[in-house]
C-alpha positions as CSV (number, residue, x, y, z in Angstrom):
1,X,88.5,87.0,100.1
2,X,90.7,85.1,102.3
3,X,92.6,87.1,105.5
4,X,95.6,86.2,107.4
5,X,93.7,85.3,110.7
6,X,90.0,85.1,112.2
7,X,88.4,87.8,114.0
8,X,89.6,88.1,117.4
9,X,86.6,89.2,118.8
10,X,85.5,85.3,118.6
11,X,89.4,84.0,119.5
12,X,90.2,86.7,122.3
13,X,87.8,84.5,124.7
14,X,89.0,80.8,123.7
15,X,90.5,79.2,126.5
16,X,93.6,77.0,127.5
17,X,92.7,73.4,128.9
18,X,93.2,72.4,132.3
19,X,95.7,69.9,130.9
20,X,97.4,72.9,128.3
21,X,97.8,74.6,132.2
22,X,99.4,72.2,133.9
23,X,101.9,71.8,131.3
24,X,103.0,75.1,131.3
25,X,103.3,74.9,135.1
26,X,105.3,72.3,134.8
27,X,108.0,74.5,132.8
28,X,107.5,77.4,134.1
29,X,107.4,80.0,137.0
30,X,105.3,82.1,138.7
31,X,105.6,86.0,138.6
32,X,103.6,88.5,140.2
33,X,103.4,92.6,138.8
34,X,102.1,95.0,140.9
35,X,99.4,97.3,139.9
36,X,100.9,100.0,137.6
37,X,104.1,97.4,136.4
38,X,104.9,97.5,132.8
39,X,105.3,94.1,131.8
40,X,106.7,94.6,128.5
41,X,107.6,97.7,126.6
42,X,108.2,98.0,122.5
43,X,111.3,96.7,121.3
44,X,111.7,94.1,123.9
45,X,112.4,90.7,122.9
46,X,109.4,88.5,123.3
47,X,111.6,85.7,125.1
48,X,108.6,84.1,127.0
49,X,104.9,82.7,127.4
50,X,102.6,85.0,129.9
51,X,99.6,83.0,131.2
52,X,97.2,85.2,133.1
53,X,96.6,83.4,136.3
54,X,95.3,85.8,138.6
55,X,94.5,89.9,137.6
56,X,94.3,92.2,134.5
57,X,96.9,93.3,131.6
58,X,95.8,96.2,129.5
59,X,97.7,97.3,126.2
60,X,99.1,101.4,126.9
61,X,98.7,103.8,124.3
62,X,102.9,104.0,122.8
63,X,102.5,107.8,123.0
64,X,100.8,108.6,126.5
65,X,99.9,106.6,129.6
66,X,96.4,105.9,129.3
67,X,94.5,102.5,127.6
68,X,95.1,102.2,124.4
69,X,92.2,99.4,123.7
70,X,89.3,98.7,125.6
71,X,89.6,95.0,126.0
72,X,92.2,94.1,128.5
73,X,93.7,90.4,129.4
74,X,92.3,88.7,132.1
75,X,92.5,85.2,134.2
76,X,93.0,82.2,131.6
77,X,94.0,84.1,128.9
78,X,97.7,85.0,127.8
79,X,99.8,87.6,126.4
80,X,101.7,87.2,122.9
81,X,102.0,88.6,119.6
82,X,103.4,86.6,116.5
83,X,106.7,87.7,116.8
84,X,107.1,85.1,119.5
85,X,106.9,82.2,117.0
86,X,110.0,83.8,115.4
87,X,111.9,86.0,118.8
88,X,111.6,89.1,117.6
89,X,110.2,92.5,119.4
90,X,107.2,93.3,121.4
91,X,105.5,95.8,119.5
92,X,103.3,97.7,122.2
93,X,103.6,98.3,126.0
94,X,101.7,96.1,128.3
95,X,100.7,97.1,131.5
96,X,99.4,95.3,134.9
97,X,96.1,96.9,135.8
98,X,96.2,95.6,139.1
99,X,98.2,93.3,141.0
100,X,98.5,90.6,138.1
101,X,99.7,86.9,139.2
102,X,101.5,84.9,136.1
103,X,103.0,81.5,134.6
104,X,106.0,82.6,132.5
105,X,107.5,80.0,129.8
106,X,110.7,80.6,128.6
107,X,110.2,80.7,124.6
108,X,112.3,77.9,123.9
109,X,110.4,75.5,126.4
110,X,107.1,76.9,125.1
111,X,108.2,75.9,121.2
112,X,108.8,72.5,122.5
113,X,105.4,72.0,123.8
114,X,103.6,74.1,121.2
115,X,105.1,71.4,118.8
116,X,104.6,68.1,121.3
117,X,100.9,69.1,122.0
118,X,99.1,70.6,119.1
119,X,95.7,71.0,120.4
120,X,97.6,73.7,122.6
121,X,99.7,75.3,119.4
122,X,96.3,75.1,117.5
123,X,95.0,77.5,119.8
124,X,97.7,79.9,120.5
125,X,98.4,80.3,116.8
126,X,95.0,81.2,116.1
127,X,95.2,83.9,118.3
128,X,97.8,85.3,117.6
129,X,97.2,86.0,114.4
130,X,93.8,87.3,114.9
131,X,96.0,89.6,117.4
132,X,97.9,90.7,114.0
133,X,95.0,91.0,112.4
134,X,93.3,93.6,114.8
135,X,96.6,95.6,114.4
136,X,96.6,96.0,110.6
137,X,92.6,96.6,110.3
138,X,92.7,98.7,113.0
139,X,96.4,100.6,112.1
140,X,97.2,100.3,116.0
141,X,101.1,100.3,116.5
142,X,104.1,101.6,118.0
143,X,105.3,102.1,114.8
144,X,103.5,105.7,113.5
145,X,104.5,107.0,110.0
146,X,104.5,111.0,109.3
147,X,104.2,112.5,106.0
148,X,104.0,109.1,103.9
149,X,102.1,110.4,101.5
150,X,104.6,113.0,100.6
151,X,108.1,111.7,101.6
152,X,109.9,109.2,99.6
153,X,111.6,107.8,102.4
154,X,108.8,107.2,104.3
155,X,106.8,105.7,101.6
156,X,109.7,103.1,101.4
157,X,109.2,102.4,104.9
158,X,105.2,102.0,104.4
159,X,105.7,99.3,101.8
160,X,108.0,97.4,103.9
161,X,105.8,97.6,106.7
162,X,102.7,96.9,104.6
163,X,104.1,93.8,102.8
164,X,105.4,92.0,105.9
165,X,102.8,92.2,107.5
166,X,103.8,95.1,110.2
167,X,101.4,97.4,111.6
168,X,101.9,100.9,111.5
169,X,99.8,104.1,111.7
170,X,100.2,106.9,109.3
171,X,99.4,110.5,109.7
172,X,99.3,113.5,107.0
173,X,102.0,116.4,107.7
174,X,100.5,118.6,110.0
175,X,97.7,116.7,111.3
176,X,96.1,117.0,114.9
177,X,97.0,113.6,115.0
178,X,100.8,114.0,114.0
179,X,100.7,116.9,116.2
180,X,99.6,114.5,119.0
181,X,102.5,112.0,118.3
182,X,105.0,114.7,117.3
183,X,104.5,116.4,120.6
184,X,105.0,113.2,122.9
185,X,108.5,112.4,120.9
186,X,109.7,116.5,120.8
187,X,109.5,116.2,116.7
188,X,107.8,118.5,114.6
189,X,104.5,117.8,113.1
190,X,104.9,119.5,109.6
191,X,108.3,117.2,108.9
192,X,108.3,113.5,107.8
193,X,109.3,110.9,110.2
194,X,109.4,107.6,111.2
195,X,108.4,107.0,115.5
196,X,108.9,104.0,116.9
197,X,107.1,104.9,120.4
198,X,107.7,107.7,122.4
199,X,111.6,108.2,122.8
200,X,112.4,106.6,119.1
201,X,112.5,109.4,116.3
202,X,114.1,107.2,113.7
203,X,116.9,109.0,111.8
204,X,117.5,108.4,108.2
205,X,115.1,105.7,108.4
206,X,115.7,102.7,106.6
207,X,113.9,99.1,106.2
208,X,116.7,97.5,107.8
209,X,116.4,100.4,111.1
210,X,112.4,99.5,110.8
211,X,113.6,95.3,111.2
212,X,115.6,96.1,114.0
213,X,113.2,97.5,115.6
214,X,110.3,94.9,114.9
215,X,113.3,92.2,115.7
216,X,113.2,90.4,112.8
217,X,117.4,89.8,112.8
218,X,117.3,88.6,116.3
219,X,118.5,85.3,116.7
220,X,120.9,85.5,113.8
221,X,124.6,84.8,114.6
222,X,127.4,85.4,111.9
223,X,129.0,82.8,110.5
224,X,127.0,80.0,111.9
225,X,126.7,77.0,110.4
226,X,122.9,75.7,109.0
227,X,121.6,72.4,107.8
228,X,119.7,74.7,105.0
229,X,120.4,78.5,103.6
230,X,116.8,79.0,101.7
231,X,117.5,82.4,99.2
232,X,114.2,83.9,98.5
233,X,111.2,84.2,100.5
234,X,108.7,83.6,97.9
235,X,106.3,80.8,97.8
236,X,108.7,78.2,97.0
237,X,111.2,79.4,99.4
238,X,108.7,79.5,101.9
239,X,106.8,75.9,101.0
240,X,110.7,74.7,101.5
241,X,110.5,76.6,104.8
242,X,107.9,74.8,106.2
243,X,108.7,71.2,105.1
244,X,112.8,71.3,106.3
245,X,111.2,72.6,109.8
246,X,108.9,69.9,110.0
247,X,111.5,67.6,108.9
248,X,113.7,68.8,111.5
249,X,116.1,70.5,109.9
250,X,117.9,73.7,111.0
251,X,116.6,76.0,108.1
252,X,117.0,80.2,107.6
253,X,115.5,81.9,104.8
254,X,116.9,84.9,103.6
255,X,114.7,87.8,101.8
256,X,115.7,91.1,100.4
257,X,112.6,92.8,100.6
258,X,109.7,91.1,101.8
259,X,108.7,87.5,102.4
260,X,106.1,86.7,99.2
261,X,108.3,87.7,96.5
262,X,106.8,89.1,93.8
263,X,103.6,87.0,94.4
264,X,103.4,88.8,97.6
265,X,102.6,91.8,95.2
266,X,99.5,89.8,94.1
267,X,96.4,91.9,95.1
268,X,94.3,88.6,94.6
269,X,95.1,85.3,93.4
270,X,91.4,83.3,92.5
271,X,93.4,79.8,91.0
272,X,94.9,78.8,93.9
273,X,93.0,75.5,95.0
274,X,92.1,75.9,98.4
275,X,90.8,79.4,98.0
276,X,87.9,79.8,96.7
277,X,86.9,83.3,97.3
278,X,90.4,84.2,96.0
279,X,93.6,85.4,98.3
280,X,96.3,87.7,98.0
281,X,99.5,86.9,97.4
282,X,101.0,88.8,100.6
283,X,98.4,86.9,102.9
284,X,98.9,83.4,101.4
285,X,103.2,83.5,101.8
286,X,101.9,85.1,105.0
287,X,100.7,81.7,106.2
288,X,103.2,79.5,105.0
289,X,105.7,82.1,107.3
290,X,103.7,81.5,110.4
291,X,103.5,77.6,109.8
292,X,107.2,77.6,109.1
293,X,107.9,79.6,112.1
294,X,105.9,76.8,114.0
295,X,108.2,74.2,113.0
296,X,111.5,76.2,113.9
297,X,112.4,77.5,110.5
298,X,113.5,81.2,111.2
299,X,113.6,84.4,108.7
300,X,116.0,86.8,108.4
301,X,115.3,90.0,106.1
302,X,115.9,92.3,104.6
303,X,119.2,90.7,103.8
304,X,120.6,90.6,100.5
305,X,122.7,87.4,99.6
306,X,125.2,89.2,97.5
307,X,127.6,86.1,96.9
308,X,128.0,82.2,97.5
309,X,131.6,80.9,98.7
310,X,132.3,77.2,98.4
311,X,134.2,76.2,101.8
312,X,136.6,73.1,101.8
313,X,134.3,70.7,103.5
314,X,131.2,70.8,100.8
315,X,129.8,73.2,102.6
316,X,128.5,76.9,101.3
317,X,129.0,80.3,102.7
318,X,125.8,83.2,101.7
319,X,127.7,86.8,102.1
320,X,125.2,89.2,102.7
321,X,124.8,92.9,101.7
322,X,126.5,94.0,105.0
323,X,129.5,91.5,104.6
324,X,127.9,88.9,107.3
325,X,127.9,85.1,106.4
326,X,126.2,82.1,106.9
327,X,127.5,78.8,106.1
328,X,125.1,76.1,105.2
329,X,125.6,72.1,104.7
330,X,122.9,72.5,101.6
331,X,121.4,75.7,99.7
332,X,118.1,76.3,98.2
333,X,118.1,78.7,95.1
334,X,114.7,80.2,95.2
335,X,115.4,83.9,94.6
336,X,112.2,83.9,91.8
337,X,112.5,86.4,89.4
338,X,112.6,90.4,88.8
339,X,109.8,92.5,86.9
340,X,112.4,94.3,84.4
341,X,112.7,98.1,84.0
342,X,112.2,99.9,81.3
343,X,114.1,101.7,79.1
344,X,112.6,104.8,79.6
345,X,114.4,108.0,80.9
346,X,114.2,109.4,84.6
347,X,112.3,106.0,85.3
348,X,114.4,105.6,88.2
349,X,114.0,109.4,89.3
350,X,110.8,108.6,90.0
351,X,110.1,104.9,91.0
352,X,109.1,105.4,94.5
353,X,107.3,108.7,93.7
354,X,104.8,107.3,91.2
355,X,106.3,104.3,89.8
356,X,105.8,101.5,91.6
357,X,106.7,97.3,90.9
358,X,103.6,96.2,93.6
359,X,99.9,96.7,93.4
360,X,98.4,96.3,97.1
361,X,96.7,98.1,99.5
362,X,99.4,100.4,100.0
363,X,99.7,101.9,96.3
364,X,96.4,101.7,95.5
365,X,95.9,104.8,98.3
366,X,98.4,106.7,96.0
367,X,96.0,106.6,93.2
368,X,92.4,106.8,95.0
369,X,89.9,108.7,92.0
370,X,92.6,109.5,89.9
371,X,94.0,107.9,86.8
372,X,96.3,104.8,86.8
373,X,98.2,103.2,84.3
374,X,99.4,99.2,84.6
375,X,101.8,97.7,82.3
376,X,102.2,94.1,81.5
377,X,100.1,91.4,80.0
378,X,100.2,88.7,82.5
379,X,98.6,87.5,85.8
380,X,100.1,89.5,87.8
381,X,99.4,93.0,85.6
382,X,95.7,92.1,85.0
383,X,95.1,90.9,89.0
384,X,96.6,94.6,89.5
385,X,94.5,96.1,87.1
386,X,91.2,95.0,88.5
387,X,91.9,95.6,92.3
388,X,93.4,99.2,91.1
389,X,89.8,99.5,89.6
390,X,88.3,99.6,93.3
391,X,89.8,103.0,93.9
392,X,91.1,104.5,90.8
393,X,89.2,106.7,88.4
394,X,90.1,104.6,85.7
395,X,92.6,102.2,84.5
396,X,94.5,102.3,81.5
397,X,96.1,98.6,80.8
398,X,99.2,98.6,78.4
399,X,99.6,95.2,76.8
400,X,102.8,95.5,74.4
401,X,101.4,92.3,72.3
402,X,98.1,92.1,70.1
403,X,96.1,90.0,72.6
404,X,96.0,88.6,76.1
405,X,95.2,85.0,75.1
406,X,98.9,83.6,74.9
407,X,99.9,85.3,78.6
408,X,96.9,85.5,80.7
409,X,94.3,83.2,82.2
410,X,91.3,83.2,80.4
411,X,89.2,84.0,83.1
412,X,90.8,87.2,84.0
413,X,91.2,88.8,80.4
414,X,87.2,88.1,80.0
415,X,86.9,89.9,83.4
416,X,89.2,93.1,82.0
417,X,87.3,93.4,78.8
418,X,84.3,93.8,80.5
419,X,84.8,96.4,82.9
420,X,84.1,100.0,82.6
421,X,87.0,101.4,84.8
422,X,89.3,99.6,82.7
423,X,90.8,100.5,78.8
424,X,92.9,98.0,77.5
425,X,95.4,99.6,74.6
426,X,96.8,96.8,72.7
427,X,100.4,97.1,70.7
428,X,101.0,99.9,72.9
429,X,104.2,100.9,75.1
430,X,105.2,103.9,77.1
431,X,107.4,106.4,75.4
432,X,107.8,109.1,78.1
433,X,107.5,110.4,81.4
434,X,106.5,113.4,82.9
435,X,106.6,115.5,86.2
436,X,109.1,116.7,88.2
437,X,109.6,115.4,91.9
438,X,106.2,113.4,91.0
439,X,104.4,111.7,87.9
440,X,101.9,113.6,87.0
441,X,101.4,111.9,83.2
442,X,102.6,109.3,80.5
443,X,103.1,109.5,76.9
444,X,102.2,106.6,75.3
445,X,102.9,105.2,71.6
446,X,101.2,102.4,69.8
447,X,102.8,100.1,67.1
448,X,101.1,102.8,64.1
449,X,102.6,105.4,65.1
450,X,100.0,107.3,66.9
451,X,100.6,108.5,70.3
452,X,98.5,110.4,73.3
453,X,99.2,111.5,76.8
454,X,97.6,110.4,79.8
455,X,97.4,112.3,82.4
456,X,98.1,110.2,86.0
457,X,99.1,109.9,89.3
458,X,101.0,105.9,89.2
459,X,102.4,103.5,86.6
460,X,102.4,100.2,87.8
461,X,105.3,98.3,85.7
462,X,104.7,94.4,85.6
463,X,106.6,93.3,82.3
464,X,109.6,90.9,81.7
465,X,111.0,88.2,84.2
466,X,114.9,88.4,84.7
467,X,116.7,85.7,87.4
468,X,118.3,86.6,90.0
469,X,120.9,84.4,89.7
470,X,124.0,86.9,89.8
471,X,124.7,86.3,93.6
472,X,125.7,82.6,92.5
473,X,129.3,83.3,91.4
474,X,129.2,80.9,89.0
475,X,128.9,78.0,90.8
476,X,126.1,76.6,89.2
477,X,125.8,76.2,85.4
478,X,122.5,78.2,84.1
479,X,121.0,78.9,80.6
480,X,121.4,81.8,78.5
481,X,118.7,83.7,79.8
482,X,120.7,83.5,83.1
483,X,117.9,81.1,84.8
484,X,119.2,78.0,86.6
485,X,119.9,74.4,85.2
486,X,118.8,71.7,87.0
487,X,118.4,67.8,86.9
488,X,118.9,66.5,83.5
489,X,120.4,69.4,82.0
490,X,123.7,68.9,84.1
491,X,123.4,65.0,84.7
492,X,122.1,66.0,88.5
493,X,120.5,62.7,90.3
494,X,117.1,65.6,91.2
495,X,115.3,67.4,89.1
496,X,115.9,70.1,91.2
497,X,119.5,69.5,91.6
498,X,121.9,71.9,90.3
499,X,124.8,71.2,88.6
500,X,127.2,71.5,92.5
501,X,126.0,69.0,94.5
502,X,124.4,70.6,97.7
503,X,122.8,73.3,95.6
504,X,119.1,72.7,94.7
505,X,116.9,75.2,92.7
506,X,112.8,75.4,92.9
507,X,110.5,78.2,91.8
508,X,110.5,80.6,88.6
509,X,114.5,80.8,89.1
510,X,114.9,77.4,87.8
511,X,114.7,77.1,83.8
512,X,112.2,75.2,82.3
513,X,109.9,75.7,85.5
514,X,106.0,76.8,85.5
515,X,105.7,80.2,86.2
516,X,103.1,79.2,88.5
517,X,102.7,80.1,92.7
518,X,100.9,76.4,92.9
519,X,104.1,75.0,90.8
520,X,106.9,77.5,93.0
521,X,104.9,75.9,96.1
522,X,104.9,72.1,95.1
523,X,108.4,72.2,93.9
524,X,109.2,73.6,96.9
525,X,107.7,71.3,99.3
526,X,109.0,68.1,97.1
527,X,112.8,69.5,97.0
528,X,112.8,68.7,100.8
529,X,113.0,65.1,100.9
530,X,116.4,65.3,98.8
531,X,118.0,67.5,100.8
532,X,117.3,66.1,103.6
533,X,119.3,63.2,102.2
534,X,122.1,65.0,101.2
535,X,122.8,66.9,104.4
536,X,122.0,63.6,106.4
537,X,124.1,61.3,104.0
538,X,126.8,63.7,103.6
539,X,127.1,62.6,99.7
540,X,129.4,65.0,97.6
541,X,129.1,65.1,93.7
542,X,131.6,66.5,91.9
543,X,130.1,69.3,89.8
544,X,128.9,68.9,85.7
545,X,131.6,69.8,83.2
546,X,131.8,73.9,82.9
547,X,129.8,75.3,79.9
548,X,129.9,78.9,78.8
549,X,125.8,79.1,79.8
550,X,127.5,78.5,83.4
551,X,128.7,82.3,83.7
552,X,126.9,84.3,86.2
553,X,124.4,86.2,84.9
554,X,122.9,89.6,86.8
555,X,119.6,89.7,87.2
């Protein structure tokens, strides 16, 4: 299956031309570091290029002095992580092994030429994310995790971490290795936490403390104003990403939670053309971020868009979850949609502690050789089904219908029937849940009447698909299912136009759509060239006649 980068054991060595050199000479300056000098330390902003002229760089172990890894960087290679496509934080130390002569690029400069020469941006791409790459096989970070496995709070942090992409290491309570880290930060071994380096012990830790950190809300600036406010960071919001930055227009994508959306919950997607040997979801968004950070498009999360204000010059305002704004000349509606909750009771006493709305590497350690119960009849449940199958005792698949041959692709139900580790109960749906701070089983009922208990560590719930449209104000006219109209529907010159000029809609959040990640990516990438004429021409339609389907609706 597809990965996010290439080994860097075969990048790590690829050099720079002659001509890439001189280039970077030309906007740059020398520095020298003496032997000993840390050149960077975590949390600092990655504001510039380093080009090893002359001398050694080794990456420091976050938690003691000594090399961390025993490759070090050397003349005609150069220092970066990915976060320097999008100015966030270093995440390790780096340290001059010996007097260390280099060419520093201010990031802005370096953007420029990464996008004027491409030969040059090929290459430093590439290794950078091999760079990422080595970080999440190997778990190597400045980000260290304590007690995941038992804390709710740190789990939450784990699953942010995992599905954007952020490496972190994670150590059982009262390990010698927690003891190790606990001991170098004055925290106790035997109690959750969340380090961030030696003198960080986070407190109360949070996703948004964890972006902070990671500086993935640097270069945000309240109440700026934007060519393009993209709302969702799933594949269509992210497709849109990458073709407003290479059409040169100032775009910011907002996300809640994690950039993928709920395809980024995909453990493996097999139809996407392109990708043969399958990819997951998280890995294939994963891309599209990187090549719309290449262009300029920058990504703000996790930020909640909590309303939409209409300003007196055509323009929007997003409020976000901490009352910050961003105004935008144009905005793109591409929140997706929800997995629904059931009605069950204490479902949301335990979500988080056995219940879980994602199926990826990260849950899937929850349930190693122990029972797991998926529910859903679609894609997405039966993808999560078979990769749960990898480490799970067994799988118990709860399709509420009589079949899987209206809801999911043919290829996967055929795969399902057929393997062992997996029971498929059809008419079925969950009538109870049990354990106290924990799941430890379900009650299940099926359409007869007859009903058993199964005894299991997770429940996976994939079922339903509601909008998220309530953030809208009622702006835009949508249907009754709270999805949002577009083209035709309210006389708009797009089809992806909504009914207020300057407000376009792409992806599963726009009715009549194909629930589809190839579909959320090519409308996406299409609803570009539209917008770009709107915020370029300036053209102001006055909105569609108000219908009672144009209440917002909460999803």
């Amino acid at each position: 299956m597809e990965t996010i980068g290439r080994d860097l054991r075969e990048m790590q060595r690829v050099p720079l031309t002659v001509e890439h050199v001189a280039t970077l000479r030309a906007e740059g300056r020398e520095a020298v570091y003496p032997a000993g000098t840390y050149i960077v330390r975590p949390g600092d902003p990655v504001d510039r290029f380093i080009y090893v002229e002359d001398g050694e760089i080794e990456v420091v172990n976050p938690f003691g002095d000594e090399r961390h890894v025993a490759s070090t960087i050397g003349p005609t290679q150069f220092m970066g992580e990915i976060s320097f496509l999008s100015g966030g934080s270093w995440s390790i130390p780096m340290r001059a092994v010996r007097d260390t002569r280099v060419l520093e690029v201010p990031r802005p400069a370096m953007l420029r030429l990464m996008a004027a020469i491409p030969e040059m941006s090929d290459i430093i791409i590439t290794v950078l994310a091999a760079r990422r790459r080595r970080q999440l096989d190997m778990g190597d970070s400045t980000l260290v995790l304590i007690g995941e496995d038992e804390d709710r709070a740190v789990r939450c942090i784990a699953e942010f971490a995992s599905r954007n992409r952020l490496p972190y290491t994670s150590h059982a309570l009262g390990s010698d290795d927690a003891r190790r880290v606990a001991a170098s930060c004055g925290t106790q071994a035997d109690r959750p936490a969340v380090i961030f380096g030696r003198d960080n012990v986070v407190a109360d830790p949070t996703p948004e403390k964890v972006a902070r950190l990671f500086g993935l809300d640097r270069g945000f600036t309240e109440n700026e104003t934007v060519d393009l406010l993209i709302v969702g960071g799933g594949p269509a919001g992210v497709a849109a990403a990458v073709y407003a930055g290479a059409e040169g227009l100032n775009a910011l994508v907002v996300e809640d939670i994690a950039i993928g959306g709920q395809a980024g919950t995909s453990s493996r997607i097999e139809n996407y053309m392109g990708f043969p040997t399958g990819i997951s979801g998280a890995d294939l968004v994963w891309r599209g971020e990187v090549q719309a950070m290449k262009f300029g498009t920058r990504f703000l999360m996790p930020r909640r868009v909590t309303a939409l204000e209409e300003t007196g010059d055509g323009h929007y305002c997003g409020v976000f979850d901490n009352d910050q704004r961003i105004c935008a000349r144009a905005v793109l509606v591409a929140t997706g949609v929800e997995y629904r909750r059931l009605p069950i009771a204490r479902l949301a006493d335990l979500e988080g502690a056995g219940i879980y709305y994602a199926a990826t590497e990260n849950e899937a350690r929850y349930c190693r050789q122990a029972e797991a119960v998926v529910v859903g009849g679609g894609n997405s449940a039966g993808q999560a089904a078979m990769f749960l199958s990898r480490s799970a005792r067994h799988v118990h698949l709860l399709v509420r219908g009589p079949s899987l041959a209206l809801s999911m692709s043919s290829y996967l139900s055929s795969r399902l029937e057929a393997d062992p580790a997996i029971t498929i109960h059809y008419d079925t749906e969950i009538d109870r849940l049990h354990g106290d701070a924990q799941l430890d089983a379900v009650s299940i009922r099926k359409a007869d009447g007859s009903a058993r208990e199964i005894a299991c560590c997770a429940l996976f719930i994939m079922v339903g698909a509601a909008p998220n449209t309530g953030w809208l104000s009622g702006l835009v006219a949508l249907d009754d299912k709270g999805f949002v109209l577009t083209g035709d529907a309210v006389e708009a010159p797009s089809p992806y136009e909504t009914s207020r000029a300057g407000i376009f809609a792409v992806g599963d959040v726009r009715a009549g759509s194909v629930k589809r990640v190839a579909s959320a990516v090519g409308e996406g990438s299409v609803v570009i060239s539209r917008i770009w004429s709107h915020v370029n021409d300036g053209a102001v339609r006055p909105r569609a006649a108000a219908s009672p389907a144009a209440s917002p609706v909460t999803g």
